[in-house]
N, CA, C and O of each residue as an XYZ file, in Angstrom:
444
protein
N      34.630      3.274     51.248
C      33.965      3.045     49.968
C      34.253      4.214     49.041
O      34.869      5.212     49.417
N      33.755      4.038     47.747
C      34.061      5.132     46.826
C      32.794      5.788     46.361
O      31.648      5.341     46.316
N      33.229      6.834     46.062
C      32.332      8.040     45.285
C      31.241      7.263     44.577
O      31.543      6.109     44.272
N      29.845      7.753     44.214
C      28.868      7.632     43.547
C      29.398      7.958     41.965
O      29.012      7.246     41.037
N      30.392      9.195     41.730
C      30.617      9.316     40.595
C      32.169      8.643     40.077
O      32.638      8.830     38.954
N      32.718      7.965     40.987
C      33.828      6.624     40.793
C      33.008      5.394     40.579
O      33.545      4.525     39.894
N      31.928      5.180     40.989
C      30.951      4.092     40.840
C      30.477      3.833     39.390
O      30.615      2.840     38.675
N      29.858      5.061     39.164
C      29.931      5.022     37.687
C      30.324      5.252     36.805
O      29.585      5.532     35.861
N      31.962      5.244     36.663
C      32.999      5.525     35.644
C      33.147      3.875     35.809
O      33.381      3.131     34.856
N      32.939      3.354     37.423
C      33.826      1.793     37.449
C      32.899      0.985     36.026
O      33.446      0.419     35.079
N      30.911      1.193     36.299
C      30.287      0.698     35.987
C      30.332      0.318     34.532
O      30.290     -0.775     33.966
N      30.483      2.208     33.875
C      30.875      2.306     32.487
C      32.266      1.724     31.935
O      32.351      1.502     30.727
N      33.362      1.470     32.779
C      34.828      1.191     32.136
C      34.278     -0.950     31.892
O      34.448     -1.684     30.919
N      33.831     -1.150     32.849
C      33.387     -2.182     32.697
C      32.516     -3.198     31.549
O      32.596     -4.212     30.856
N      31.599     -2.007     31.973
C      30.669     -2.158     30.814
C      31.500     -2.682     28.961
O      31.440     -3.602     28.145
N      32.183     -1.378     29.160
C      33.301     -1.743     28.193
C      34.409     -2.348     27.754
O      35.134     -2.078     26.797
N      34.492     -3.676     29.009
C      35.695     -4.523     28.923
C      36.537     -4.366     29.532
O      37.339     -5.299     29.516
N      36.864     -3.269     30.340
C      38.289     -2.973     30.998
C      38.204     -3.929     31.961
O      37.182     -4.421     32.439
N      39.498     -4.193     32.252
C      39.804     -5.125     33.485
C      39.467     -4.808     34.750
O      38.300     -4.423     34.695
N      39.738     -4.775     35.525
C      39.618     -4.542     36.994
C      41.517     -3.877     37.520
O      41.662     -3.190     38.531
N      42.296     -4.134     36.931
C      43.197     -3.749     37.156
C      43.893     -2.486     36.134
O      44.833     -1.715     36.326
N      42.710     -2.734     34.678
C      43.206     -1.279     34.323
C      42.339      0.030     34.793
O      42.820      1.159     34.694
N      41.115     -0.191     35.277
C      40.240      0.601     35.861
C      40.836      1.061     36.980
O      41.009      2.277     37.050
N      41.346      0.079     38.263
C      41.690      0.602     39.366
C      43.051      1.674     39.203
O      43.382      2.499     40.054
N      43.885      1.387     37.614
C      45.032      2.514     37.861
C      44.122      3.757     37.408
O      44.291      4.817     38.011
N      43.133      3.689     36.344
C      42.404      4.539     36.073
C      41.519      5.601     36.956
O      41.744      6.793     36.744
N      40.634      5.289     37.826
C      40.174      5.985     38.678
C      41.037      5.874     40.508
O      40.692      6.355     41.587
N      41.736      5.370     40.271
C      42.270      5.307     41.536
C      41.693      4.960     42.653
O      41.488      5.685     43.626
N      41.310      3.357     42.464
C      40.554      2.278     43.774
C      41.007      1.119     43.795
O      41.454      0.588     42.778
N      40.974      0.623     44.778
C      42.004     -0.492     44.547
C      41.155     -1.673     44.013
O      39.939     -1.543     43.872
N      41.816     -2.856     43.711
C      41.563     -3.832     42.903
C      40.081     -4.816     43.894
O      38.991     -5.024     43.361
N      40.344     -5.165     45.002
C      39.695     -5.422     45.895
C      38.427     -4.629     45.705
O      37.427     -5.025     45.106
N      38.549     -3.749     46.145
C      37.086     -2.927     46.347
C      36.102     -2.632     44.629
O      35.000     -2.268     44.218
N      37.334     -3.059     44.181
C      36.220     -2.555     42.604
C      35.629     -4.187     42.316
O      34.622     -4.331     41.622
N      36.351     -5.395     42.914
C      35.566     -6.890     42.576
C      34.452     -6.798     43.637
O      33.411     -7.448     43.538
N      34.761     -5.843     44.799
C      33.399     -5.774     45.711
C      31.739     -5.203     45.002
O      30.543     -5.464     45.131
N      32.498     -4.425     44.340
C      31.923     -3.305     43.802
C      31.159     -4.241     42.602
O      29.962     -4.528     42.630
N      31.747     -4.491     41.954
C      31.492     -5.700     40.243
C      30.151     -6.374     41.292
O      29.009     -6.253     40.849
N      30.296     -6.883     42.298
C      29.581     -7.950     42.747
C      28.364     -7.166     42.777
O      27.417     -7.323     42.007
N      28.407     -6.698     43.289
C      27.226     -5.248     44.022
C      26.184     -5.145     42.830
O      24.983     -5.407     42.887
N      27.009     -4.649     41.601
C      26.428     -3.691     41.011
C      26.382     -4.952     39.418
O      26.008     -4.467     38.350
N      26.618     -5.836     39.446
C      26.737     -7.315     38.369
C      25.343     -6.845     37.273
O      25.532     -6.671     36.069
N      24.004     -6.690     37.909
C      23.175     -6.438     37.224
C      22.793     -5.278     36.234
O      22.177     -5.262     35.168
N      23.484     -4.176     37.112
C      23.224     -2.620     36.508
C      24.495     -2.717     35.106
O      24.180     -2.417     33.954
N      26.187     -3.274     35.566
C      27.280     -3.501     35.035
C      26.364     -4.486     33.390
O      26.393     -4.230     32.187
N      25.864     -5.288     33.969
C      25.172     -6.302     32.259
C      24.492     -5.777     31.562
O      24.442     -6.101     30.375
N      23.493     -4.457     32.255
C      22.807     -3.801     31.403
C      23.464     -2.767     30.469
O      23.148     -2.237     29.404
N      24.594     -2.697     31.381
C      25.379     -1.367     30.535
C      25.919     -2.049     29.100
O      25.716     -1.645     27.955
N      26.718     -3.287     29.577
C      27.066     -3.875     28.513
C      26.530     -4.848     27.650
O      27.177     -5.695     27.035
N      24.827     -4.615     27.633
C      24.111     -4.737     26.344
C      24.188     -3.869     26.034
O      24.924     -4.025     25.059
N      23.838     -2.230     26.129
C      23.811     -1.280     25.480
C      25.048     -1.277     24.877
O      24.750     -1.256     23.683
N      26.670     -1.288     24.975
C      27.452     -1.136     24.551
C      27.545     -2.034     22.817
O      27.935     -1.767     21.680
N      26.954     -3.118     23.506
C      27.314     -4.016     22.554
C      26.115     -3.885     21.550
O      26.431     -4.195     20.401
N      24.749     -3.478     21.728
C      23.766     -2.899     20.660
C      23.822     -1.298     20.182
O      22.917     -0.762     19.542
N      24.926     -0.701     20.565
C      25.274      0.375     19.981
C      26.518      0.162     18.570
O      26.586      0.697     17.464
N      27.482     -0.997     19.349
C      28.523     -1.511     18.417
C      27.580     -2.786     17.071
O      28.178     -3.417     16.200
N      26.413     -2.814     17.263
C      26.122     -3.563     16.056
C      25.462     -2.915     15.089
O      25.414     -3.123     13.876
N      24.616     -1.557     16.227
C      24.580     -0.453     14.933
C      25.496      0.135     14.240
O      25.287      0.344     13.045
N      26.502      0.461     14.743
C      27.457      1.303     14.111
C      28.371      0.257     13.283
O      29.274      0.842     12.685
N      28.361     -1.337     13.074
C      28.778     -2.207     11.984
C      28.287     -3.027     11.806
O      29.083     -3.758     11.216
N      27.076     -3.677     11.953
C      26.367     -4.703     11.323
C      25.431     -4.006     10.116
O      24.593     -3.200     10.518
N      25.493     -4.214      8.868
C      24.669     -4.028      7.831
C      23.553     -4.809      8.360
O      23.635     -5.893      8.936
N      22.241     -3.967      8.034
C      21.312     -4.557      8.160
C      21.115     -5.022      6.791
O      21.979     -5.084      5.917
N      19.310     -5.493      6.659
C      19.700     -6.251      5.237
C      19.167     -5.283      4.078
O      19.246     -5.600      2.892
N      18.623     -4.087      4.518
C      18.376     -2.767      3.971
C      19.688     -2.047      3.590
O      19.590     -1.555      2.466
N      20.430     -1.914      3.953
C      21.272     -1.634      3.842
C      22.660     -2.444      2.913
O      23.317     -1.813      2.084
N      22.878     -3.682      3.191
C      23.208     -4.478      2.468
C      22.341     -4.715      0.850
O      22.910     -5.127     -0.161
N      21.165     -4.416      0.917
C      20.397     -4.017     -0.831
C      20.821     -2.900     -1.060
O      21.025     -2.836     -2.272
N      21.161     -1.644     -0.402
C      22.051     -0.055     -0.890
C      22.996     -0.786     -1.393
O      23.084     -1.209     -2.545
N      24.059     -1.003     -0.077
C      25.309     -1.313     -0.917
C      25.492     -2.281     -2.368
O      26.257     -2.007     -3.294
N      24.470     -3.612     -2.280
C      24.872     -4.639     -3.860
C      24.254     -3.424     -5.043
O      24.857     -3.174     -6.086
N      22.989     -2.774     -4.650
C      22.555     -2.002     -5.789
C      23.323     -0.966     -6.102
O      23.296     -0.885     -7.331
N      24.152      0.069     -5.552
C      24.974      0.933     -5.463
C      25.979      0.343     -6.647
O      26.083      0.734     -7.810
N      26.614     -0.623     -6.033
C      27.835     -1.437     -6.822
C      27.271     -1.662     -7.835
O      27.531     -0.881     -8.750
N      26.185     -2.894     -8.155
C      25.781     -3.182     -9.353
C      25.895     -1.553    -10.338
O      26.653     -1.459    -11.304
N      25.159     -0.595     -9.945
C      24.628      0.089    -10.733
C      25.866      1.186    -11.637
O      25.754      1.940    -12.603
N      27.130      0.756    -10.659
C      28.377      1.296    -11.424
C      29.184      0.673    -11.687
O      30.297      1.050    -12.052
N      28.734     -0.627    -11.537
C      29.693     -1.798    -12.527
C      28.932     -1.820    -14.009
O      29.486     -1.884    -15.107
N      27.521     -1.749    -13.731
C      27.001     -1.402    -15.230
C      26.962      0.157    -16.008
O      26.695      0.340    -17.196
N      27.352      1.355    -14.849
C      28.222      2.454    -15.549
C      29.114      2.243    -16.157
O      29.269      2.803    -17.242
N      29.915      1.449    -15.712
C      31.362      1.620    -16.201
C      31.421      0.124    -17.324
O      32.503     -0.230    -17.792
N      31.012     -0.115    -17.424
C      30.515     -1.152    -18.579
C      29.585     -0.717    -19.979
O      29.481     -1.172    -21.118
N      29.158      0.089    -19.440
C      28.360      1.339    -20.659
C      30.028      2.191    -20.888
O      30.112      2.382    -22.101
N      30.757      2.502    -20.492
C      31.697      3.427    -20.998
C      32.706      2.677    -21.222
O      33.752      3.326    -21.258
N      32.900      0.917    -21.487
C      34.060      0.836    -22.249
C      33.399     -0.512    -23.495
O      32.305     -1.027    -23.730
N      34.708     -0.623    -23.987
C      35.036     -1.103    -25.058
C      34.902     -2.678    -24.705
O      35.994     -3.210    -24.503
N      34.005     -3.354    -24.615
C      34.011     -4.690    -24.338
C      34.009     -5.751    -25.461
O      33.418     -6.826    -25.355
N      34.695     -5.377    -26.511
C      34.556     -5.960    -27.927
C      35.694     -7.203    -27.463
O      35.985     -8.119    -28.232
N      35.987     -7.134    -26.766
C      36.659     -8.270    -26.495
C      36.433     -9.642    -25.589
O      37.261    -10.512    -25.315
N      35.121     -9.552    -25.237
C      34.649    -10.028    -24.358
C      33.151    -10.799    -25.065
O      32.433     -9.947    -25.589
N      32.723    -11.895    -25.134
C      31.622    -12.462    -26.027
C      30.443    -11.552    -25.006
O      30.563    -10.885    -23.978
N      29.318    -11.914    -25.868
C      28.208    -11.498    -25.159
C      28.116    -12.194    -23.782
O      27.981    -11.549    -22.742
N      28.224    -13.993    -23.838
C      28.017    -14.545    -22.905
C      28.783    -14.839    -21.825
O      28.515    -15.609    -20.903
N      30.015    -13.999    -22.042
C      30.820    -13.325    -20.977
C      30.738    -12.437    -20.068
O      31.132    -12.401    -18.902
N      29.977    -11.455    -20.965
C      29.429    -10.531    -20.150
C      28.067    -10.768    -19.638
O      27.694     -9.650    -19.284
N      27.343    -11.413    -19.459
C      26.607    -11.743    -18.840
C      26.839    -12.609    -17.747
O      26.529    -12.288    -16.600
N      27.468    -13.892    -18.092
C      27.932    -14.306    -17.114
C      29.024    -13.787    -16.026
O      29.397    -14.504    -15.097
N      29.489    -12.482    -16.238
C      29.667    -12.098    -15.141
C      28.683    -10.766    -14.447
O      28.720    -10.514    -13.243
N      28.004    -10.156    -15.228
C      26.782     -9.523    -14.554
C      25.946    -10.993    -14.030
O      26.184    -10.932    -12.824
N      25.316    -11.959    -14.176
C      24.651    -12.563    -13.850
C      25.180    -13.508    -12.245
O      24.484    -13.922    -11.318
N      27.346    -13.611    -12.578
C      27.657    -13.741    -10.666
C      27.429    -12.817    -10.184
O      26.727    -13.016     -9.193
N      27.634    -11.896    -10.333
C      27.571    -10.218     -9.603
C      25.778    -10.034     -8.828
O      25.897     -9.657     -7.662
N      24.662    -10.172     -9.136
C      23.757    -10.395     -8.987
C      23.365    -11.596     -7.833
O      22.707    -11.691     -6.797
N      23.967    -12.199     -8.459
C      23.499    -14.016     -7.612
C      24.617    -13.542     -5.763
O      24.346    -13.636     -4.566
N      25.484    -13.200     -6.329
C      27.146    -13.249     -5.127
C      26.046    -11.756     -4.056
O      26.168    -11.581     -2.843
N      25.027    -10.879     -5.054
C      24.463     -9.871     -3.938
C      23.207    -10.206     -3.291
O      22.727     -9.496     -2.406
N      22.519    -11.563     -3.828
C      21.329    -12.153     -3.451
C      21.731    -12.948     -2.297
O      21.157    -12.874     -1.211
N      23.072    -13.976     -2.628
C      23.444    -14.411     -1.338
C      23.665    -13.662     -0.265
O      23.176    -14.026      0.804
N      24.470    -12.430     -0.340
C      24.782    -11.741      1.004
C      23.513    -11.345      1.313
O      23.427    -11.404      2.540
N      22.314    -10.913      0.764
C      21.280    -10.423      1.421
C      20.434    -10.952      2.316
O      19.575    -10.363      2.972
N      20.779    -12.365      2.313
C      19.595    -13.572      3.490
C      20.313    -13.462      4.818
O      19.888    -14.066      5.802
């Protein structure tokens, strides 16, 4: 059998998707004993890889707090930069109607 601390490199490589055959060139066990091993340890191995996978939705799922930063952020320097130009070319109800998609397009992403 293998090490306690080969056990849990197998547990963690797992956790994270690796195969069984890139792990075994990795820690050096053979392919056999690490599906023995998977079997063994199936429960501790699922817990790992919820954590993996609720660490990867913090680090890229916008929450919806966050998703109101980002539309308000944007909004608030699309209407900077709309205060600093020359929109004489553009009717009033142009410019509204596109501040008014801009608004609606950040209400949708927020549900």
């Amino acid at each position: 059998m293998i090490d306690n601390d080969k056990k849990m490199r197998f547990i963690d490589l797992r956790a994270q998707g690796w195969s069984f055959d890139r792990i075994a060139a990795e820690i050096g066990v053979s392919k056999p004993t690490l599906i023995k091993i998977n079997k063994k340890y199936a429960a501790r191995i699922a817990d790992a890889q919820r954590i993996v996978l609720e660490e990867l939705q913090e680090k890229y799922y916008l929450s919806s707090r966050k998703k109101i930063e980002l539309y308000g952020r944007r909004l608030l320097t699309i209407k900077s930069l709309l205060d600093e130009r020359d929109l004489s070319i553009f009717t009033t109800a142009q410019l509204m109607e596109y501040e008014a998609r801009y608004i609606k397009m950040g209400n949708k992403n927020l549900l």
